[in-house]
C-alpha positions as CSV (number, residue, x, y, z in Angstrom):
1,X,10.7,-10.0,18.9
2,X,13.9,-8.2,19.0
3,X,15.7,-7.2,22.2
4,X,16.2,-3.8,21.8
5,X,14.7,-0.8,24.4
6,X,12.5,0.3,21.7
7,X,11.0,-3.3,21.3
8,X,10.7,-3.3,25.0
9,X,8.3,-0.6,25.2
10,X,6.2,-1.9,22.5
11,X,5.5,-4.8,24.1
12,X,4.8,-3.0,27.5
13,X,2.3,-1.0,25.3
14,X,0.6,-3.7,24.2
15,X,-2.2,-4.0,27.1
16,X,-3.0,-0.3,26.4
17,X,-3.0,-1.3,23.0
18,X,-5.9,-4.0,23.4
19,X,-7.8,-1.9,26.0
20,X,-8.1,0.6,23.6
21,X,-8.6,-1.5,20.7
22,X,-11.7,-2.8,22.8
23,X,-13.1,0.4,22.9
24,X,-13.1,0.8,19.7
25,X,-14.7,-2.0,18.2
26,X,-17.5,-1.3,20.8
27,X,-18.5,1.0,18.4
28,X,-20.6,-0.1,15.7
29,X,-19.1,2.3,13.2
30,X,-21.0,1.0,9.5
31,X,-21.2,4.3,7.9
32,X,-24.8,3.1,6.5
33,X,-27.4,4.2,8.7
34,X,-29.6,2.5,6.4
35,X,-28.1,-0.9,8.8
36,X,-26.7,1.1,12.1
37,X,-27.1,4.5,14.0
38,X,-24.8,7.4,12.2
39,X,-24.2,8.3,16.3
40,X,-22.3,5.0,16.1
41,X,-19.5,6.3,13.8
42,X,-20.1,9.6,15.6
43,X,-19.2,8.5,18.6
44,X,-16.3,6.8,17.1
45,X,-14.6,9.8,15.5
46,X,-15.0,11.8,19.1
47,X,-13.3,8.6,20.3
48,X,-10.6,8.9,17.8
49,X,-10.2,12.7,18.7
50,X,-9.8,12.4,22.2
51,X,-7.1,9.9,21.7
52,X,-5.1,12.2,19.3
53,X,-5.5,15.3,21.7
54,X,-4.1,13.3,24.5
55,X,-1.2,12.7,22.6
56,X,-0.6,16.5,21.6
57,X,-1.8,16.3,18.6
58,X,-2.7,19.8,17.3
59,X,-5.7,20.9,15.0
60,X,-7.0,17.9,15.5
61,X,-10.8,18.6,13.9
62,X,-13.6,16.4,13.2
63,X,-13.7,17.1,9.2
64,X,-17.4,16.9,7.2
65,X,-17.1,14.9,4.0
66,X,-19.2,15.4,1.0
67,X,-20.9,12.4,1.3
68,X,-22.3,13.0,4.7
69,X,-19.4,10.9,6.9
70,X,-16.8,12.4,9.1
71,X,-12.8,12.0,9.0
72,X,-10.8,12.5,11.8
73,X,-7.6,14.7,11.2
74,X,-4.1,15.7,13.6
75,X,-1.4,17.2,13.6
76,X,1.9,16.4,15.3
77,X,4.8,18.8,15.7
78,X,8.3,16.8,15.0
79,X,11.7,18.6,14.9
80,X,13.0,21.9,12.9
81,X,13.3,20.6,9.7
82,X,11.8,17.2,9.7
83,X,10.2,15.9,6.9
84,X,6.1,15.2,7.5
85,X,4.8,11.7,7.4
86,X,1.0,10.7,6.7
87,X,-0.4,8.3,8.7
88,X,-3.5,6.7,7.6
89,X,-6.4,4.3,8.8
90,X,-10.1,4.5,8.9
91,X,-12.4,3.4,11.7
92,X,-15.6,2.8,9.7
93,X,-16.0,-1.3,9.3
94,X,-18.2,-3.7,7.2
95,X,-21.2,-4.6,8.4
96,X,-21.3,-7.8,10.9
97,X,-23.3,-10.1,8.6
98,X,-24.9,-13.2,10.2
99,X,-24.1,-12.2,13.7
100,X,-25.2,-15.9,14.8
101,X,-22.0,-17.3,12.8
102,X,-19.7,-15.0,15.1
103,X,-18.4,-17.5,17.7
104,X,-18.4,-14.5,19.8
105,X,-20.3,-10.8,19.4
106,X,-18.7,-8.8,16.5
107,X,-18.7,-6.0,19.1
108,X,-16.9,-7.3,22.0
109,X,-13.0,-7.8,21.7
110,X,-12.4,-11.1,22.8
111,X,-9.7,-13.4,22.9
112,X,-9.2,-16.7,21.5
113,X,-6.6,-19.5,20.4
114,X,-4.2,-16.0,20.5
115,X,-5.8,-14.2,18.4
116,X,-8.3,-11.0,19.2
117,X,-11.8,-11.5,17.9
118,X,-14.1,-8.7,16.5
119,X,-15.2,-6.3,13.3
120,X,-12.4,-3.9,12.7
121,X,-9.5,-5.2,15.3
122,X,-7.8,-5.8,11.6
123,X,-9.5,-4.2,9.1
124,X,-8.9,-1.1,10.2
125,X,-9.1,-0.1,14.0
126,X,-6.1,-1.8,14.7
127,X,-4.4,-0.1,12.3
128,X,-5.0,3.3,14.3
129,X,-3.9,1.7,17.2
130,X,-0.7,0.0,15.5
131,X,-0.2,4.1,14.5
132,X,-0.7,5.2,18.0
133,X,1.5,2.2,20.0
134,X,4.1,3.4,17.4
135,X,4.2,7.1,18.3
136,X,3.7,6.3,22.4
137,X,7.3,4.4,22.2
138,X,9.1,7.3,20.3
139,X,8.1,9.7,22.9
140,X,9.8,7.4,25.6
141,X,13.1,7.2,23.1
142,X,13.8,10.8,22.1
143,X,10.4,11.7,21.3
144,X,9.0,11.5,17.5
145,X,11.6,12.5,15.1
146,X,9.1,13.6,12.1
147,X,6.3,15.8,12.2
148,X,3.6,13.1,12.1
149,X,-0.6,13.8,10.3
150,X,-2.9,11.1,11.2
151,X,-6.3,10.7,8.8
152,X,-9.1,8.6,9.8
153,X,-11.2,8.3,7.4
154,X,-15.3,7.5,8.2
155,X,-16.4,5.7,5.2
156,X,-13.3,3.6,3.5
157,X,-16.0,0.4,3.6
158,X,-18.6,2.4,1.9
159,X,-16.5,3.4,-1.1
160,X,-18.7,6.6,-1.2
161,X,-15.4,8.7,-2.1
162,X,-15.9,11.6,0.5
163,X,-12.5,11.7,2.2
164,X,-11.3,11.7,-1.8
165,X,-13.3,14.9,-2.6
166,X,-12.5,16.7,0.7
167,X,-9.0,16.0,0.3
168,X,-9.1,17.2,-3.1
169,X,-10.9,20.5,-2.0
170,X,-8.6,21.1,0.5
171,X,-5.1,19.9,-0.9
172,X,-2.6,21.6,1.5
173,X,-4.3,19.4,4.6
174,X,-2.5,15.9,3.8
175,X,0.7,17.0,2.1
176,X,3.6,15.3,3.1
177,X,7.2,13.7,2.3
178,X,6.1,10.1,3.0
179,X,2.1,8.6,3.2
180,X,2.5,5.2,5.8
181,X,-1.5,3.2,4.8
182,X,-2.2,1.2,7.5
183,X,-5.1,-0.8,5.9
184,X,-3.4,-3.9,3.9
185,X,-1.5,-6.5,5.4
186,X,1.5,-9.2,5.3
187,X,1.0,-12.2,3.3
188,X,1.5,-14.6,6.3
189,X,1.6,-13.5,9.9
190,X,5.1,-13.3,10.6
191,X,6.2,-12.6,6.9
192,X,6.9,-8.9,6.5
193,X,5.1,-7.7,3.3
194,X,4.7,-4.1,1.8
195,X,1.5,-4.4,-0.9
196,X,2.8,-3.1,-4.4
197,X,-0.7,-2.7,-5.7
198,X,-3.9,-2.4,-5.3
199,X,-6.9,-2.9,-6.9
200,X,-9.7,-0.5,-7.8
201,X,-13.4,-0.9,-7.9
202,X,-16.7,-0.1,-9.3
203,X,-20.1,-0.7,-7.7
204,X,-23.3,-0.7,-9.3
205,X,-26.9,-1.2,-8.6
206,X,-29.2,-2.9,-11.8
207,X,-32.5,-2.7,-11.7
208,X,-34.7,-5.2,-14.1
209,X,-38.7,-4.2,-14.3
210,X,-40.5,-6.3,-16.5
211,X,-44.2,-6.0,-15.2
212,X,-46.5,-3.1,-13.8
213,X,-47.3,-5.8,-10.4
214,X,-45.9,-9.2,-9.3
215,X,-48.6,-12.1,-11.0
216,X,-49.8,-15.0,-9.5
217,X,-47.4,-17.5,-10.9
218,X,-50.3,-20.6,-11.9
219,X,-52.1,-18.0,-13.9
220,X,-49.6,-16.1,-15.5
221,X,-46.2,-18.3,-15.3
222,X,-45.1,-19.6,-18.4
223,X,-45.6,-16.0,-20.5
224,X,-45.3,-13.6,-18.0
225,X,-41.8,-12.1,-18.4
226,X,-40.1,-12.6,-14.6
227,X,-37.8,-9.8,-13.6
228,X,-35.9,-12.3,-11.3
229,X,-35.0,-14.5,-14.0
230,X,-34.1,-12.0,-16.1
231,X,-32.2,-10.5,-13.5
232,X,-30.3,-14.5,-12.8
233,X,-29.6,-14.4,-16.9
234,X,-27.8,-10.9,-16.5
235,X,-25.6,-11.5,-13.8
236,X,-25.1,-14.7,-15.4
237,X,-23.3,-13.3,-18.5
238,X,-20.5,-11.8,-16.2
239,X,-18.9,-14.6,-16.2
240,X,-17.4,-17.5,-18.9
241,X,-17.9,-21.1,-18.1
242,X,-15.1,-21.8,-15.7
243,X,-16.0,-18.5,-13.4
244,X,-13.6,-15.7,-15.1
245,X,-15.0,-12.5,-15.1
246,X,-16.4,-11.9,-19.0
247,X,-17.2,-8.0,-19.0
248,X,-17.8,-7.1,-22.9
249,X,-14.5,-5.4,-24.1
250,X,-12.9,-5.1,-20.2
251,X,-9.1,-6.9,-20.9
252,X,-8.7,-10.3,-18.2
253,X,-5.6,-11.6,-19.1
254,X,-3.5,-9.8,-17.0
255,X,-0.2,-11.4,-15.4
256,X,1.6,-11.3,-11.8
257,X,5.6,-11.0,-12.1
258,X,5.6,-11.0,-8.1
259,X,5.1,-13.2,-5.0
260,X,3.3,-16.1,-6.1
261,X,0.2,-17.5,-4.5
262,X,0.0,-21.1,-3.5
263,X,-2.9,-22.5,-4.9
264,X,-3.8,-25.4,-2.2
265,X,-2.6,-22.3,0.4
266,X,-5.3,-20.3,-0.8
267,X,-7.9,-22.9,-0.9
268,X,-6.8,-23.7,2.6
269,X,-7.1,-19.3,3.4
270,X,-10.3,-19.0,1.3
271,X,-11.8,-21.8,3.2
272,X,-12.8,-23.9,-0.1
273,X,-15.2,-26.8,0.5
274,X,-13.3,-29.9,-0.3
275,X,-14.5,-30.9,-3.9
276,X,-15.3,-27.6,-4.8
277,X,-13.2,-26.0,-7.8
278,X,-11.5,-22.4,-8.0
279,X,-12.7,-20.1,-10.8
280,X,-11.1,-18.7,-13.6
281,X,-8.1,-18.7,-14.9
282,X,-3.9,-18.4,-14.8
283,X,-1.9,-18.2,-11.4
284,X,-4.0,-17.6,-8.1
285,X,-2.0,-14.1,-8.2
286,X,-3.0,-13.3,-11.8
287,X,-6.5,-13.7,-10.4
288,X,-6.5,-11.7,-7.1
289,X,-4.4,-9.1,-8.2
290,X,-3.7,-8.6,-11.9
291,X,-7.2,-9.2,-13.2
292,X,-10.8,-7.8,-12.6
293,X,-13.4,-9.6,-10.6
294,X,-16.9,-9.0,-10.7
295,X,-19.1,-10.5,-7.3
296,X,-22.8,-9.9,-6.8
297,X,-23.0,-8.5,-3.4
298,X,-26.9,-8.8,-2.5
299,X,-29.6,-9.4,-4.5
300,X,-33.3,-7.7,-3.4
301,X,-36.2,-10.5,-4.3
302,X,-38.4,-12.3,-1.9
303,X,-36.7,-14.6,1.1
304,X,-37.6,-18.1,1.2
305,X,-39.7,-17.6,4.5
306,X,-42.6,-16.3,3.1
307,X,-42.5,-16.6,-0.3
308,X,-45.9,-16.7,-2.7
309,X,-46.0,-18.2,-6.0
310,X,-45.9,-15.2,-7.9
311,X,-43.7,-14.1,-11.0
312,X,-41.8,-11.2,-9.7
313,X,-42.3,-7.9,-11.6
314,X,-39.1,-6.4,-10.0
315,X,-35.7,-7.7,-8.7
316,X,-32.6,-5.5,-8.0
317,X,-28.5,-6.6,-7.2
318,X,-25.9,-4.7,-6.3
319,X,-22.4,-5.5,-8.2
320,X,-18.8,-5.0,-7.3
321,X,-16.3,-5.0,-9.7
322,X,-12.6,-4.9,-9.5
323,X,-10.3,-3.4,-11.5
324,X,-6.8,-4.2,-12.0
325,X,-3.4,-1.7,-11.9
326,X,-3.9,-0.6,-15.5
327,X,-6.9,-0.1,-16.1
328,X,-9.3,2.9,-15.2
329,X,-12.2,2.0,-12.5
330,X,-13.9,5.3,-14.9
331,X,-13.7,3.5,-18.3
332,X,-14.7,-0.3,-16.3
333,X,-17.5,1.3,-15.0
334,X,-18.8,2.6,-18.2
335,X,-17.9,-0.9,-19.6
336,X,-19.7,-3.0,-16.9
337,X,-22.8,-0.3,-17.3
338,X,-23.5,-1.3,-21.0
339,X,-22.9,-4.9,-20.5
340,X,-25.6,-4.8,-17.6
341,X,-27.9,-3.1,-20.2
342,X,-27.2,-5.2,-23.4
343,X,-27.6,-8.6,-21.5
344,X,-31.1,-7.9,-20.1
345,X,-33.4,-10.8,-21.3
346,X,-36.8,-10.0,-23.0
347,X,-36.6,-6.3,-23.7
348,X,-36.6,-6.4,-19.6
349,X,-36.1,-2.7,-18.7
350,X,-32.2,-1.8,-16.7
351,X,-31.8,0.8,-14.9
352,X,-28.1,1.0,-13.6
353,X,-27.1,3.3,-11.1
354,X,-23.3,3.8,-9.8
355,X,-22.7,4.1,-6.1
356,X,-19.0,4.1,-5.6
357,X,-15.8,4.4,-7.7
358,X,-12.3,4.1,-6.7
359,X,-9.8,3.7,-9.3
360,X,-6.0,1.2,-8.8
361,X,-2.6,1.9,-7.4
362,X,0.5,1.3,-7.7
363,X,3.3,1.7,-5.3
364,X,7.2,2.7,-6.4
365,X,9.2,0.3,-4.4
366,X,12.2,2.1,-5.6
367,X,11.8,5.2,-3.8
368,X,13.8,6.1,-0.5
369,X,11.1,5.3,2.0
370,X,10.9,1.7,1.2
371,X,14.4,1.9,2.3
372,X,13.8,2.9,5.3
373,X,10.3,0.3,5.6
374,X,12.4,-2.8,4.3
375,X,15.2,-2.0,7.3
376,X,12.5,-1.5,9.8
377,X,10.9,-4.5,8.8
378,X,14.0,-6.8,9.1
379,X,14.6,-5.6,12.5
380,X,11.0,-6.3,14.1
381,X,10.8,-9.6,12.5
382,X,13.9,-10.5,13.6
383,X,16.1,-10.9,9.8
384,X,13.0,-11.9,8.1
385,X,13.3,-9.6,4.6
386,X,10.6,-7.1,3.4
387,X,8.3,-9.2,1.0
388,X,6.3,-7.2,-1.7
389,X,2.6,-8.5,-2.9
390,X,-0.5,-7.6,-4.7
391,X,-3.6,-7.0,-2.6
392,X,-6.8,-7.3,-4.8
393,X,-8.7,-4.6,-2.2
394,X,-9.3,-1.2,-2.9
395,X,-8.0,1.9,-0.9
396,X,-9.7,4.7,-3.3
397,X,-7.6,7.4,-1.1
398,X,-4.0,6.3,-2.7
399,X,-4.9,7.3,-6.0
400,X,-6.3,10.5,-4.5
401,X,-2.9,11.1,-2.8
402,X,-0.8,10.0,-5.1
403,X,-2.4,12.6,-7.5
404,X,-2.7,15.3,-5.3
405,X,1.3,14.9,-3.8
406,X,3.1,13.2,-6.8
407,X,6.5,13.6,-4.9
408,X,5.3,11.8,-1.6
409,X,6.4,8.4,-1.4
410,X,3.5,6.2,-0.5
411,X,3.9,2.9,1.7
412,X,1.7,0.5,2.0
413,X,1.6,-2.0,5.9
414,X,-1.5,-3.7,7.3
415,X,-2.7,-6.0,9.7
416,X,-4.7,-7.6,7.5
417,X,-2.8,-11.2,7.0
418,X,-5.2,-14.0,5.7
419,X,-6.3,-15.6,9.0
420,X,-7.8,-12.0,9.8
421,X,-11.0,-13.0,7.6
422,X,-11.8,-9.2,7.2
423,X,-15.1,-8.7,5.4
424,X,-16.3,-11.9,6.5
425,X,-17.8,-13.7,10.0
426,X,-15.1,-14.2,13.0
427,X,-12.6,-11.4,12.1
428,X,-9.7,-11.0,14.1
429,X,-6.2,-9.6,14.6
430,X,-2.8,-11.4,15.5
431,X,-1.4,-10.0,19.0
432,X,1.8,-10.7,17.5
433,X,1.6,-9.0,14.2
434,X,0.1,-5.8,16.0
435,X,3.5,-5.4,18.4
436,X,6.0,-6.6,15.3
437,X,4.4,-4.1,13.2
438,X,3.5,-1.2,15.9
439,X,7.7,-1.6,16.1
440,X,8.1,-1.8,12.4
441,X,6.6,1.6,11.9
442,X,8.5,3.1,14.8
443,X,11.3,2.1,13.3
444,X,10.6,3.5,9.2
445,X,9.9,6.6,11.1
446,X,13.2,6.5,13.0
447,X,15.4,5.8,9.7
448,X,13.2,8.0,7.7
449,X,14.1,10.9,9.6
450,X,17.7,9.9,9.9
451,X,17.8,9.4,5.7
452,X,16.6,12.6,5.2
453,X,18.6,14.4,7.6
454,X,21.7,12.8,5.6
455,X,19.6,13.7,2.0
């Protein structure tokens, strides 16, 4: 770390900083309430609003999203004159998974081999806090010199667009000169990175029926059309021989100009079994970030435990599909609807239904406020230069903000490096990365102001 007073007071932040990160991920804030209490993410929003209101944050309000989720919003005051920055995270997390793979419980903050263990000290709780450690050490050095908005947003995970159609209903709330996202990450911990792009997404749920009942399987197997099988055939067909996605008339042959993407790195980040091959095709960056990717998320047919020999008359899966920076997550999904449909086995009857959208971004690493970002950067990693990279993650919001504010400049820092395993078992969050970054953004807002004040 530098040694400057400002980097001094981050670091003596940083016990606050885990205290209050603990809190936080004591909450278990899955906006599905189909897998945890809505009270959960409740409680975490009146968490988030007393933390803003101790800070002197004004208006702060609990906002009601169209798709039944709440965002929390503030307001903070800077100088006469000062241009506004945007400060975004969201404090709703994935779903824990198999909870007996955690090597300690996703809830509980705890500590090991240096890093801090638990769902959302990444991806994205620690991102509020890296926002709130930033603005604490301003106040003891001049005080903030912006007028700051904080978002955070109840249902990022979900993809269920309702901070997007509040935002869009209420378009005055979030303007600003410069939008910081605090939900991507650097490509290494201790490599500054600023993420140039962003994928979009589609998810859909396909449903294959084939028979009024589920048959007894000696009786009827054989000519009895099976709604799982057909089901196995259809996800099948999204995808060629070696693994690329193959969605009838989506383009995959998109290309990475930037950062490059080790491929035994990756296998070593990814966690690939040793023997096992990567799929598709091109660089690893041209498949991460410049292509789409279709995954089956869950599939609904019988568990092993249990199971009867019957021929299932129903089966269901739910499908995510990425969608690369030039291509529209609207036209994908329409796409990846009629392949679904066309590939069903049998005269099996589909039924497809969509239940979230988001569509790609692209940042301008030209403008000002990267700058501002790149000099910041340099400084808390002590000469290290501002790296840009792909992140093949979705942030439906950007577009959303990028539409709504086309002259904001819109920055993209996270704490999600690749040893943070977000969406997955055993997440966690770099101590380090948390104060280099918490500095970084006091920092951008520092020059920010002072390049404005110059403009």
């Amino acid at each position: 770390m530098p040694d400057s007073p400002l980097a001094t007071t981050v670091a003596a932040l940083q016990s606050r900083a885990r205290a209050e990160l603990t809190e936080l991920v004591a909450f278990k804030s899955v906006a599905d309430p189909a897998q945890f209490p809505k009270s959960e993410c409740e409680a975490a929003a009146r968490w988030i609003t007393g933390a803003l209101r101790a800070e002197g944050f004004e208006d702060v309000a609990v906002l009601e999203t169209p798709d039944g989720t709440e965002s929390v919003y503030g307001f903070l005051p800077g100088p006469a004159g000062a241009p506004t920055v945007l400060l975004y995270a969201h404090y709703d997390v994935q779903p824990p998974l198999d909870e007996s793979a955690w090597l300690s419980p996703p809830f509980e903050l705890t500590e090991r081999d240096g890093r801090w263990y638990g769902r959302g000290t990444a991806d994205c709780k620690g991102g509020l806090i890296m926002h709130l450690t930033a603005l604490r050490a301003l106040k003891e050095h001049g005080g903030v010199p912006v007028s700051v908005k904080v978002i955070v947003e109840g249902s990022e995970e979900q993809g269920t667009g309702g901070l997007e159609r509040y935002a869009e209903a209420h378009p005055d709330l979030l303007t600003a000169d410069a939008i910081v996202i605090g939900d991507t990450g650097n490509f290494r911990v201790g490599l500054p990175t600023v993420t140039a792009s962003l994928r979009g997404m589609t998810m859909l749920r396909v449903q294959v029926d084939t028979l009024a009942g589920n048959l007894h399987s000696g009786q009827f197997g054989g000519a009895a059309p099976d709604a799982l099988a057909a089901l196995i055939r259809i996800l099948d067909s999204l995808r060629a021989e070696d693994g690329s996605t193959t969605v009838e008339g989506l383009a995959a042959d998109g290309t990475w100009e930037g950062l490059q993407y080790d491929e035994e790195e990756f296998r070593k980040d990814a966690k690939v079994l040793d023997g096992v091959e990567l799929i598709g095709s091109g660089s690893v960056a041209d498949r991460i970030w410049a292509r789409p990717a279709v995954t089956v998320i869950g599939i609904d047919c019988p568990p092993v435990v249990g199971a009867t020999p019957s021929v299932q008359a129903s089966a269901r899966a739910q499908v995510s599909l990425r969608v690369p920076p030039g291509q529209d997550a609207a036209e994908a999904t329409k796409l990846l609807t009629a392949h679904l449909e066309s590939a069903a086995p049998w005269g099996a009857r589909v039924t497809v239904e969509q239940v979230g959208q988001g569509q790609p971004f692209s940042a301008d690493l030209s403008s000002p406020a990267y700058e501002s970002m790149a000099a910041a950067l340099r400084e808390a990693y002590d000469g290290t230069e501002m790296q840009s990279a792909g992140m093949g993650g979705s942030i439906p919001l950007c577009n959303t903000l990028g539409a709504l504010y086309p002259e904001a400049e819109i920055l993209l820092i996270g704490l999600s490096e690749p040893e943070a395993q977000i969406h997955a078992v055993n997440e966690s969050v770099s101590p380090e990365e948390l104060e280099r970054l918490s500095l970084a953004e006091a920092l951008f807002l520092q020059r920010y102001a002072g390049s404005k004040a110059g403009a």
